[in-house]
C-alpha positions as CSV (number, residue, x, y, z in Angstrom):
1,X,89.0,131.5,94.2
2,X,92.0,130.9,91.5
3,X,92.8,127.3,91.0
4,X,95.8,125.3,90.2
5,X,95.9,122.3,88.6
6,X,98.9,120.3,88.8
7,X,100.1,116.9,86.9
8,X,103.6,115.2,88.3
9,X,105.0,113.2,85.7
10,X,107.9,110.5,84.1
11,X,108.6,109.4,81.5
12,X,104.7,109.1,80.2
13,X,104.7,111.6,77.1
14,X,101.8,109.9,75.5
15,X,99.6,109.3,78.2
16,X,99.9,112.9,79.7
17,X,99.4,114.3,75.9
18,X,96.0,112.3,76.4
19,X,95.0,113.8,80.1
20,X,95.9,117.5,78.5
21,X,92.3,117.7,76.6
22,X,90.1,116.9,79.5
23,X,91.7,119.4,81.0
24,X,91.6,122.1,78.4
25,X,87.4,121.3,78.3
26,X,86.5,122.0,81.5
27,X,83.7,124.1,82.1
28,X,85.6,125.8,84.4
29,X,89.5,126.1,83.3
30,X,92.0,126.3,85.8
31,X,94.1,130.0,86.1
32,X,97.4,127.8,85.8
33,X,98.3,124.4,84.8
34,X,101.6,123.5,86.6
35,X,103.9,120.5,85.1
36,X,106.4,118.8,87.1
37,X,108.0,116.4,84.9
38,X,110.9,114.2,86.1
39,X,111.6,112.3,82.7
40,X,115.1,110.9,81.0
41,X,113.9,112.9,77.9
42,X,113.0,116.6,77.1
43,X,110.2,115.8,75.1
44,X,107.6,117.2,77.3
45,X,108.9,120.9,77.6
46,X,109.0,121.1,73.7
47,X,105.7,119.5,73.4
48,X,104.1,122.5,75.6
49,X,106.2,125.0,74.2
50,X,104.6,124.3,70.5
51,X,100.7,124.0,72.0
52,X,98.1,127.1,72.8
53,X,96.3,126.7,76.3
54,X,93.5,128.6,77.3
55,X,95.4,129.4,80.7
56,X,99.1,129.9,82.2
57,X,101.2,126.8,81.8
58,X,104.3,126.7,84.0
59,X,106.8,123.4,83.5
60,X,109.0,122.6,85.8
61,X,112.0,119.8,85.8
62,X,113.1,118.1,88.6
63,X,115.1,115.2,90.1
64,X,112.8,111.7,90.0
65,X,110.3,111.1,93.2
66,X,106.9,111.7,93.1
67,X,106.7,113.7,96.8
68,X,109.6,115.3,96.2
69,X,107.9,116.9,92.7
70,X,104.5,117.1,94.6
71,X,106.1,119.1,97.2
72,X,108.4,121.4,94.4
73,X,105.0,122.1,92.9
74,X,103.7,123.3,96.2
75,X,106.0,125.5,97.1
76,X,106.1,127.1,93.1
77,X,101.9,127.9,93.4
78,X,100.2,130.5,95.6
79,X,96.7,129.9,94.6
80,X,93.9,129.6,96.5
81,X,92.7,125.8,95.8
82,X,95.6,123.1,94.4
83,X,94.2,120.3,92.4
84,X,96.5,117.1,92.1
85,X,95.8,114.8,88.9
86,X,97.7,111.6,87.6
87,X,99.2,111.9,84.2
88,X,96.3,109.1,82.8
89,X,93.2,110.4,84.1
90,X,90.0,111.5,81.8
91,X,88.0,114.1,83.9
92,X,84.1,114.6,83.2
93,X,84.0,118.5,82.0
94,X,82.4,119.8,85.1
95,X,85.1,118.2,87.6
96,X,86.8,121.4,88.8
97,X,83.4,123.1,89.0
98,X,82.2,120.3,91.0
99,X,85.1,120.4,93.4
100,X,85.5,124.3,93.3
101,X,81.5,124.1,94.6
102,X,82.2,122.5,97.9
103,X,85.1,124.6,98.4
104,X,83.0,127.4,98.0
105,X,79.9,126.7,100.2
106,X,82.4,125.7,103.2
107,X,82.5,129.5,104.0
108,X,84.3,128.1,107.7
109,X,87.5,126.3,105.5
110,X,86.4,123.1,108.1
111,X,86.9,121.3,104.7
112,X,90.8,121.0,103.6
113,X,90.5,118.4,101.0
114,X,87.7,116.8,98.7
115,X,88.4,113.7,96.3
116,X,86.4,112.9,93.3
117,X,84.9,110.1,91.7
118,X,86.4,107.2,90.2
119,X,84.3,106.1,87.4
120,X,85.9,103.6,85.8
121,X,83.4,100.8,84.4
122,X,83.3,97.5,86.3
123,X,84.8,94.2,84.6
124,X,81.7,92.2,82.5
125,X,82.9,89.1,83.0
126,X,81.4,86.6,85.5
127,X,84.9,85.1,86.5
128,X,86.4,88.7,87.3
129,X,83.7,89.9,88.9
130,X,83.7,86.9,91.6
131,X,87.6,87.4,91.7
132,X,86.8,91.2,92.6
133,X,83.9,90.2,95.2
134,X,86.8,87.5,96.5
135,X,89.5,90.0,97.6
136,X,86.9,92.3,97.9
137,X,85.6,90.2,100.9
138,X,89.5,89.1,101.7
139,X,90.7,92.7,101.9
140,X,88.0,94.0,104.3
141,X,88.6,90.9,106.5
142,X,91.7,91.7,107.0
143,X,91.5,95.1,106.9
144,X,93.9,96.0,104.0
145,X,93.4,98.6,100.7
146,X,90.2,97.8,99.3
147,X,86.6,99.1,98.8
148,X,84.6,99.8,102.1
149,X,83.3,103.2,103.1
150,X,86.2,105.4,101.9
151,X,87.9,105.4,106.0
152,X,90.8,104.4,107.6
153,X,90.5,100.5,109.2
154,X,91.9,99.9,112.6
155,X,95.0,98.7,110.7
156,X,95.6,102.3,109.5
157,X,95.3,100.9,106.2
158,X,93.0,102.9,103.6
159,X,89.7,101.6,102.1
160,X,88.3,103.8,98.6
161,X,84.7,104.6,98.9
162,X,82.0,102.0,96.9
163,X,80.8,102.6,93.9
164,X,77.3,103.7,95.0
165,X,78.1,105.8,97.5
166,X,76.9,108.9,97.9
167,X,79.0,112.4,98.9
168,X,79.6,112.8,102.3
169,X,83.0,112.9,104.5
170,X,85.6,110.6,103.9
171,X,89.3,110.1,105.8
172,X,91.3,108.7,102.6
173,X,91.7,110.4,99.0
174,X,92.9,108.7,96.3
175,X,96.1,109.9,94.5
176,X,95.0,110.1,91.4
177,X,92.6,113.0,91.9
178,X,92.9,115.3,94.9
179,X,92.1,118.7,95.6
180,X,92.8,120.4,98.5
181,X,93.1,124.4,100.0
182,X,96.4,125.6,99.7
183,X,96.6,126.5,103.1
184,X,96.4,123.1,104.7
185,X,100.6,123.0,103.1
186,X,101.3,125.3,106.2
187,X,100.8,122.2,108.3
188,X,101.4,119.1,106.1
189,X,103.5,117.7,103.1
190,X,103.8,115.0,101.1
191,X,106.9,112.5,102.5
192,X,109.7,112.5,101.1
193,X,110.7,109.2,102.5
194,X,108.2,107.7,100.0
195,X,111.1,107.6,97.8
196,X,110.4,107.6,93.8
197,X,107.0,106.1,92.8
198,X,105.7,107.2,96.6
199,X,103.7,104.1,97.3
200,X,101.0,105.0,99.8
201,X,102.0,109.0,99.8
202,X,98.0,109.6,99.6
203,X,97.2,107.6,102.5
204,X,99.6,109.8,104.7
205,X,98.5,113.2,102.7
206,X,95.4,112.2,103.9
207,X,96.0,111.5,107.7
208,X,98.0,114.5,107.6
209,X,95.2,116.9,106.7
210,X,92.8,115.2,109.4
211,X,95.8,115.7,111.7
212,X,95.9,119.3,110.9
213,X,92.1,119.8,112.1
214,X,90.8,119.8,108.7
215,X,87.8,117.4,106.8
216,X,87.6,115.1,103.6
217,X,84.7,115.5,101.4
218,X,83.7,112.7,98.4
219,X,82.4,114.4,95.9
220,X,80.8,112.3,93.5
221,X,79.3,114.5,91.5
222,X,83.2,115.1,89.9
223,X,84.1,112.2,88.1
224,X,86.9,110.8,86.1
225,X,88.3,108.1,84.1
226,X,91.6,106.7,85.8
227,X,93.2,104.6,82.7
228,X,96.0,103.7,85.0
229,X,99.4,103.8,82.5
230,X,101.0,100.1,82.6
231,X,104.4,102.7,81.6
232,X,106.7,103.4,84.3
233,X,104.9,101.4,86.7
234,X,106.3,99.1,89.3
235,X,106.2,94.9,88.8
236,X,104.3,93.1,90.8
237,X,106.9,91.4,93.0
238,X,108.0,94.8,93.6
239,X,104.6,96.4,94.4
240,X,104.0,93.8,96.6
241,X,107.4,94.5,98.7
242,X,107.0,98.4,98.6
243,X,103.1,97.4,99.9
244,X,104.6,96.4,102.9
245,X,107.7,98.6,103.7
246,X,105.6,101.6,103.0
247,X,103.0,100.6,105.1
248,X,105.0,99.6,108.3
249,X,106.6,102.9,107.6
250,X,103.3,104.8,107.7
251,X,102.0,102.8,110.2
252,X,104.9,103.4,112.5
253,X,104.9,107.2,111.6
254,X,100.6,107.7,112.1
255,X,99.6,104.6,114.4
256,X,102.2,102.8,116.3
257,X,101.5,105.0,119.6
258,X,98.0,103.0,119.7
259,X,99.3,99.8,121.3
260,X,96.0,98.7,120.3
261,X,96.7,98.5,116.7
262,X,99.3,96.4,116.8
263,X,97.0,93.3,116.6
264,X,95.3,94.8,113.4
265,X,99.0,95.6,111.9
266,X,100.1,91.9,111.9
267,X,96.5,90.8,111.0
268,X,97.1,92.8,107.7
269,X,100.0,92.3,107.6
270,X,98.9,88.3,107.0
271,X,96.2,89.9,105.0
272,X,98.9,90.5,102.3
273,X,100.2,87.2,102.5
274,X,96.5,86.0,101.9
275,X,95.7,88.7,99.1
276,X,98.7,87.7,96.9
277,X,98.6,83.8,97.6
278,X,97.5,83.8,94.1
279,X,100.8,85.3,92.6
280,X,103.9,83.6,92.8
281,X,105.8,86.7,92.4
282,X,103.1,88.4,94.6
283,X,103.8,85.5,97.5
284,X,107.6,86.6,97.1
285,X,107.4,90.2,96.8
286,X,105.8,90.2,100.2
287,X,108.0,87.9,102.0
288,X,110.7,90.1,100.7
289,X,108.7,93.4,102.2
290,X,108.3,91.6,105.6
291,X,111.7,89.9,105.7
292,X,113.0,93.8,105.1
293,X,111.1,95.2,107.3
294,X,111.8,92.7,110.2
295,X,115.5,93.2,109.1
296,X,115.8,96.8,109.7
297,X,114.0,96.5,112.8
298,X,116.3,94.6,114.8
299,X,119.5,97.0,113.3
300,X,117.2,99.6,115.1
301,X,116.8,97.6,118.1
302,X,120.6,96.5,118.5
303,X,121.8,100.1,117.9
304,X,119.7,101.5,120.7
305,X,120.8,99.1,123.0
């Protein structure tokens, strides 16, 4: 199998000049390393212009969005296994040869998608590991993003597996580190309606390659370092409104047909009321969400009648 690894990027020169080694150690290299950079400067292009890689680097430029350059990359790579990193992750040496093994074994291609592990190490403190255990508890009770068993909740919100779990199937990847066959792209994409930083785009990646008849394998055996870039990231009041347009969007789009979900959609939708209580501009960010939401709904409503 040839193997494509592929990093979408803005405006983050030093923390993708960071992510670059990791890559360039693994065990197993990739045949092509595939950039598709979206940043105000050139710097990038140069940068890989003036280096030495022990494989094909392509760069690409394109118009900000990260589905939009997820898909671009996509349609530029015909090889046989596509591997999507962040621009800030650190991977263990062996992570492509990991993934590459599970690919491999599944000789029937029932498996369209496997995720790695997160590895990050867990705060020290006392006081930030009872705040973590908190909205650990708060986020499962409501049923919103948080750590469970790596599955969608009735909601049709995603959970990330726990940190001592072990590899098995899964229904949600995380963005940072995703791997999938190239052949599940004949029947999915990543949504261009996730506009710029695509809030949420691996939550429906993922329902779309379940969709599509395909499984999700954990594999926790490849790990990585996510060192999550404060640059070019979004505030908090605006995380917290995007947390909620995104996910009514998604939710309409995968789940709405369930009338049953419903009542889990407005009890997470609280959820994020209760999970940013702590945060002024939290609190306000997600009144603005729901308030937009709402909004837009009754346009909808008063143009179809």
């Amino acid at each position: 199998m040839k193997v494509s690894v592929i990093i979408c990027t803005r405006n983050r020169f030093d923390d993708f000049t960071k992510t670059l080694p990791s890559i360039a150690a693994q065990s197993r290299l990739p045949d092509e390393l595939i950039v598709v950079d979206s940043s105000d400067e050139e710097r990038l292009e140069e940068y890989l212009s003036s280096m030495k890689f022990p494989f094909l680097v392509r760069y690409f430029h394109t118009q900000p969005g990260l589905t939009l350059q997820r898909n671009y990359s996509i349609r530029e790579c015909a090889n046989d296994l596509l591997f999507f990193f962040d621009d800030d992750v650190d991977l263990d040496k062996n992570y492509l040869a990991e993934v590459e093994k599970v690919f491999a074994s599944d000789v029937d291609h029932t498996i369209g998608a496997v995720g790695g592990k997160i590895a990050n190490t867990p705060p020290q403190t006392l006081r930030m590991r009872f705040e973590i255990a908190f909205f650990s508890f708060i986020r499962t009770f409501f049923g919103i993003v948080g750590t469970r068993n790596g599955k969608f909740y009735p909601s049709g919100m995603p959970s990330h597996p726990r940190k001592n779990q072990s590899s098995g199937y899964i229904e949600c990847l995380s963005g940072c580190c995703m791997a999938f066959r190239r052949e599940v792209f004949e029947k999915a994409k990543f949504d261009e309606a996730l506009a710029h930083y695509g809030l949420m785009e691996d939550v429906d990646i993922s329902k779309q390659t379940l969709d599509a008849g395909y499984k999700i394998y954990y594999q926790t055996s490849a790990t990585l370092i996510h060192n999550e870039s404060p640059m070019n990231r979004l505030k908090v009041q605006q995380w917290a409104e995007m947390s909620v347009v995104n996910y009514d969007y998604l939710f309409r789009k995968n789940w709405s047909k369930n009338s049953w979900r419903w009542l889990f959609y407005y009890w997470a939708l609280i959820g994020l009321f209760v999970a940013n209580f702590h945060s002024l501009k939290g609190l306000k960010g997600t009144f603005a969400g729901v308030r937009k939401v709402f909004t837009t709904r009754g346009h909808e409503g008063t143009q179809r009648f």
